[in-house]
C-alpha positions as CSV (number, residue, x, y, z in Angstrom):
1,X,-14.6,2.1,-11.4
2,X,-15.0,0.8,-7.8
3,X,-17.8,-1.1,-6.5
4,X,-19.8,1.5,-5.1
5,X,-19.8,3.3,-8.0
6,X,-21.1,0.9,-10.1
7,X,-23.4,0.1,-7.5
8,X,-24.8,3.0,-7.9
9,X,-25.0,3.5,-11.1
10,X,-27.0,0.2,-11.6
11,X,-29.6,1.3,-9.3
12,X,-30.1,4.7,-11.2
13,X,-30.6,2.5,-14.3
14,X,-33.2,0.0,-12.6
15,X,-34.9,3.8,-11.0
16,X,-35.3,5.3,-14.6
17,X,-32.9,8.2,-13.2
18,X,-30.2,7.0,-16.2
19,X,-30.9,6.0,-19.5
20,X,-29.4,2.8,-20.1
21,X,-27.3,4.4,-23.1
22,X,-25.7,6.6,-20.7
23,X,-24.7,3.6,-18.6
24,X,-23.0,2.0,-21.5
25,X,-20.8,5.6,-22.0
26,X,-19.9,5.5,-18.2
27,X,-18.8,1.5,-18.4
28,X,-17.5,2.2,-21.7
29,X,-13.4,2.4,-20.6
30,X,-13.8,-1.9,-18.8
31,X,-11.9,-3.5,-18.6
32,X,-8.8,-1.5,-19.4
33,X,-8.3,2.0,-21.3
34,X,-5.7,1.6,-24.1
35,X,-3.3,5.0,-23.7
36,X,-0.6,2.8,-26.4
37,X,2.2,2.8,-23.4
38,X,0.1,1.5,-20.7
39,X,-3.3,0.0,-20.9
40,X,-5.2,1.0,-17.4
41,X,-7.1,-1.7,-15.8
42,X,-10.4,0.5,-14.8
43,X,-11.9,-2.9,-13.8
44,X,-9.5,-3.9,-11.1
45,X,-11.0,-2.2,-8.3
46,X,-14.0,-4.6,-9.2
47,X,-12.1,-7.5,-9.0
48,X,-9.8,-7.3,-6.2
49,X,-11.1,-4.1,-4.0
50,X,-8.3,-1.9,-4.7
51,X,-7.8,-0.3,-7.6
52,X,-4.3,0.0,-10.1
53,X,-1.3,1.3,-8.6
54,X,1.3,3.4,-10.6
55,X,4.3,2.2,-9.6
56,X,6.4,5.0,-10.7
57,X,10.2,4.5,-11.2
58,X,11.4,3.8,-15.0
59,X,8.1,5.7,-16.2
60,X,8.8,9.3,-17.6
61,X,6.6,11.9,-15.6
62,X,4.2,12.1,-18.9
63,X,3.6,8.7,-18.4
64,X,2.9,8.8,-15.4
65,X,0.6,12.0,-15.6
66,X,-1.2,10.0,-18.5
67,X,-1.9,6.9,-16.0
68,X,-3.0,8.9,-13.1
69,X,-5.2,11.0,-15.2
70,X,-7.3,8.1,-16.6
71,X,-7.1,6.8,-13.1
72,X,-9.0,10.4,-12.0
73,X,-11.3,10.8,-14.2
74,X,-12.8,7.4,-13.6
75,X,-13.1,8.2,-10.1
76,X,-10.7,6.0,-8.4
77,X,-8.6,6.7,-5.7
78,X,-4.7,7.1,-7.3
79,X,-1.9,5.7,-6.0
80,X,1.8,6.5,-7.4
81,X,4.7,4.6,-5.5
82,X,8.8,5.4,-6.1
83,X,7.6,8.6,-7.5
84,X,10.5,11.3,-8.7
85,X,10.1,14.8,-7.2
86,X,9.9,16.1,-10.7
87,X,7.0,13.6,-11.4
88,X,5.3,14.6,-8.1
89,X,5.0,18.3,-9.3
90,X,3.7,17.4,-12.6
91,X,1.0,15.3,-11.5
92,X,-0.1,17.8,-8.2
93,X,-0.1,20.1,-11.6
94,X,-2.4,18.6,-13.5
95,X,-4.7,17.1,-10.4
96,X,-4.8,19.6,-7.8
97,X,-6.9,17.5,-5.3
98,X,-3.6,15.0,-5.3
99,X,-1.0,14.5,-2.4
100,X,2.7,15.1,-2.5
101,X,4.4,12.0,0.5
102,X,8.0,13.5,0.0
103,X,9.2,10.7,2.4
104,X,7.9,7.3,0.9
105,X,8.2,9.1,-2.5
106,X,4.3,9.0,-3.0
107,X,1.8,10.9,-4.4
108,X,-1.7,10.2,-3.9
109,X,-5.4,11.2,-5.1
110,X,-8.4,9.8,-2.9
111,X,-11.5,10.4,-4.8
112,X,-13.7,8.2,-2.0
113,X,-13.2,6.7,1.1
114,X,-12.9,2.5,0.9
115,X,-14.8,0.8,3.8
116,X,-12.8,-2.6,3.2
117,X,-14.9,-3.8,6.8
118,X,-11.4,-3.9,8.6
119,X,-11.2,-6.8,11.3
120,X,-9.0,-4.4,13.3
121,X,-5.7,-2.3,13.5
122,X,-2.9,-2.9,11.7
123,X,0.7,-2.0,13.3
124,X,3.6,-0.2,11.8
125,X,6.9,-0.9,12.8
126,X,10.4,0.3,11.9
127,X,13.3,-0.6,13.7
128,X,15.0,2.9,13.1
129,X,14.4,6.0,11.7
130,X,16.4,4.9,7.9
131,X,13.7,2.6,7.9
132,X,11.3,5.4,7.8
133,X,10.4,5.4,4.2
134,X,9.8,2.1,3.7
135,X,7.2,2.1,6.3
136,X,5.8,5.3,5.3
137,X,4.8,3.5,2.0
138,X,3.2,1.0,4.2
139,X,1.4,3.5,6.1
140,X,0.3,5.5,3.0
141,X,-0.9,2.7,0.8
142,X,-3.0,1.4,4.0
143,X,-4.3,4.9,4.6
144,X,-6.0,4.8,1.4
145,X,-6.9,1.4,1.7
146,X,-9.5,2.5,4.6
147,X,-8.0,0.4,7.4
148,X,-7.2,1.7,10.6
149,X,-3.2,2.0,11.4
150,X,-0.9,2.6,14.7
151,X,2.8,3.4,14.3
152,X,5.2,2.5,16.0
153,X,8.9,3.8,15.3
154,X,12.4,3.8,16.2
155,X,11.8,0.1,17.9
156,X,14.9,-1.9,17.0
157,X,16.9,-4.6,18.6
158,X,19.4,-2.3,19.8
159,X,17.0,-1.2,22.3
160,X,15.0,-3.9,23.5
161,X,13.3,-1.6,26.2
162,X,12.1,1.1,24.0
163,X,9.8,-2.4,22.1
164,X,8.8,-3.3,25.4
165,X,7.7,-0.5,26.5
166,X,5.0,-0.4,24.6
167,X,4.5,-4.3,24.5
168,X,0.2,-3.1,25.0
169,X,0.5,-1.9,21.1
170,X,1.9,-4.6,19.8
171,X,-0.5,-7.0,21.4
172,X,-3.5,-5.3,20.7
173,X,-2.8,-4.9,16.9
174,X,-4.7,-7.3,14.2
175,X,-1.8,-7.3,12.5
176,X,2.0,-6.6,12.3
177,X,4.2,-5.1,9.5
178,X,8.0,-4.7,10.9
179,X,10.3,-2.8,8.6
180,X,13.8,-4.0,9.7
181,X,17.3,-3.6,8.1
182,X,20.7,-4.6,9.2
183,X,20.8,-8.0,10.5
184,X,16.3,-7.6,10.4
185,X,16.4,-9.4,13.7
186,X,12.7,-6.8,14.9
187,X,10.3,-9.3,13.6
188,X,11.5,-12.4,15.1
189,X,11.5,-10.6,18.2
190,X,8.0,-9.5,17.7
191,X,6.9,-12.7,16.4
192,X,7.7,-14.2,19.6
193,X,5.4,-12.1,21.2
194,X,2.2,-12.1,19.8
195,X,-0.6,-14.7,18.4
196,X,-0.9,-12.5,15.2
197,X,0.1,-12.2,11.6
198,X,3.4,-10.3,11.4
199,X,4.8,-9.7,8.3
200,X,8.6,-8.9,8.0
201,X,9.9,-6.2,5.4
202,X,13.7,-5.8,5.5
203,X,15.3,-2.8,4.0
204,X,18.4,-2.0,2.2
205,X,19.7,-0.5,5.2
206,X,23.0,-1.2,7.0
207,X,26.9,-1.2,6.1
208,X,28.9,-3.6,3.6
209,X,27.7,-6.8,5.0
210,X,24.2,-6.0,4.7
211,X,24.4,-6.2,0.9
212,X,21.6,-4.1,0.7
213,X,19.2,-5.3,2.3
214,X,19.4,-9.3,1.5
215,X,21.1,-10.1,4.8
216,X,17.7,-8.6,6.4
217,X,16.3,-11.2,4.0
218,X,18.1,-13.6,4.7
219,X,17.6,-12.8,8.5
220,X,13.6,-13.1,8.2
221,X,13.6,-15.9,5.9
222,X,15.6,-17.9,8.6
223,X,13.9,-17.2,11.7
224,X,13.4,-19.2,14.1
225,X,10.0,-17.3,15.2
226,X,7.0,-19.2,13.5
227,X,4.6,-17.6,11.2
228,X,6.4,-14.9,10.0
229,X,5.6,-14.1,6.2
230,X,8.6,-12.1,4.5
231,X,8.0,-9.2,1.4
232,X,10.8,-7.8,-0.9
233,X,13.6,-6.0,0.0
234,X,12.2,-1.7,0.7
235,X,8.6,-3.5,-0.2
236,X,6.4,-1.1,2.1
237,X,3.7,-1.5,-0.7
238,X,3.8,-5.2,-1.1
239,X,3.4,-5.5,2.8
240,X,0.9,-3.2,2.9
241,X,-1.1,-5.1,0.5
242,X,-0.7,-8.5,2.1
243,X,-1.7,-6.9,5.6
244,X,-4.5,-5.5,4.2
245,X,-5.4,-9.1,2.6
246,X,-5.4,-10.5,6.0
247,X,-7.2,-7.1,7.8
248,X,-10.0,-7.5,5.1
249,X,-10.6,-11.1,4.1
250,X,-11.8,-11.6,0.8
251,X,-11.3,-7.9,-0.5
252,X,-8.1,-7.8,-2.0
253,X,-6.1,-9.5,-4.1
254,X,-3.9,-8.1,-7.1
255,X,-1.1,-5.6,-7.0
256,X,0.5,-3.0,-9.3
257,X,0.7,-2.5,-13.0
């Protein structure tokens, strides 16, 4: 249940137009529902702004179904990350209204639009096009977030004038989430550049030396560019999340289950 929701459900009871019987049946599932695999945390959307996400890798695509079912009928908006293409059809099968993101393997169900009261824009940046699905799951977890997003791809450090040529973007944004792999030099770069959050993701992208994705890491963790926070190795969610901590003060603060 999110907050407006519940909101408006208490002032029906204080107007007489629901009984408060029928109250208790609607707030009956809080704080979890018990499905014996997973037990759904219905009351997290209360507590931190943003309800359960399904993150869906090692889950079988019943499971999964299961989860974004209770998720639906309570009204929330459903989000499924690392999501199998078999998975994906089951659950568009069961929810029609839900969304199929082939390329950040996500499928999506939004039920309501979030006003999270965004301080501004955020900015999504991928050094090259590999990079591409990890900040498409940044884009799509912030897109049902409610905050406002700019793109900005294909940016790396190979190509110094292709970032600066649209230097006006990256300074106007609230803030920054660069998806880098390789050596994940973008965000030290960008970092020295603006007086805003910028929050590095490295990928798993690169040949032999990039150990998938922990010389990126490694990279990020090191700079030399102050301020920069650093997420997980493909994390598009978790950076998502963080960005949308900062882009939303006091709205947000667990992750998934």
């Amino acid at each position: 249940m999110n907050p407006e929701k519940l909101r408006a459900l208490l002032e029906d009871v204080r107007a007489g137009k629901v009984e408060p019987d029928e109250a208790l049946q609607n707030l009956k599932s809080l704080p979890f529902e018990d499905l014996g695999f997973a037990r759904i945390d219905h009351h997290r959307a209360l507590r931190t702004g943003a309800p359960e996400v399904i993150f869906g890798e090692g889950k079988t695509p019943e499971q999964i179904v299961s989860i974004a079912a209770g998720l639906h009928a309570a009204n929330e908006n459903v989000l499924i990350t690392r999501i199998a293409p078999e998975a994906a059809q089951a659950v568009l099968a069961e929810i029609p209204t839900a969304e199929y993101l082939p390329t950040p393997r996500i499928v999506r169900v939004r039920n309501y639009k979030p006003d999270p009261k965004p301080t501004g824009t955020i900015l999504v940046m991928a050094a090259g096009t590999t990079d591409l699905p990890v900040a498409e799951e940044a884009v799509a977890t912030l897109e049902t977030l409610g905050h406002p997003i700019e793109t900005l791809y294909d940016v790396g450090v190979a190509g110094l004038h292709r970032l600066l040529a649209s230097q006006k973007t990256i300074m106007s944004a609230n803030v920054l989430i660069v998806v880098a792999g390789m050596e994940g030099a973008l965000p030290s770069v960008v970092a020295g550049l603006v007086d805003r959050p910028v929050i590095g993701v490295p990928t798993s992208v690169g040949y032999g030396a990039a150990m998938e994705g922990r010389t990126a890491l490694f990279g990020m963790l090191t700079s030399c560019a102050a301020g920069i926070s650093v997420v997980n190795i493909d994390n598009g969610f978790g950076a998502a999340m963080a960005a949308a901590q900062i882009n939303s003060p006091g709205t947000y603060g667990d992750t998934q289950g």
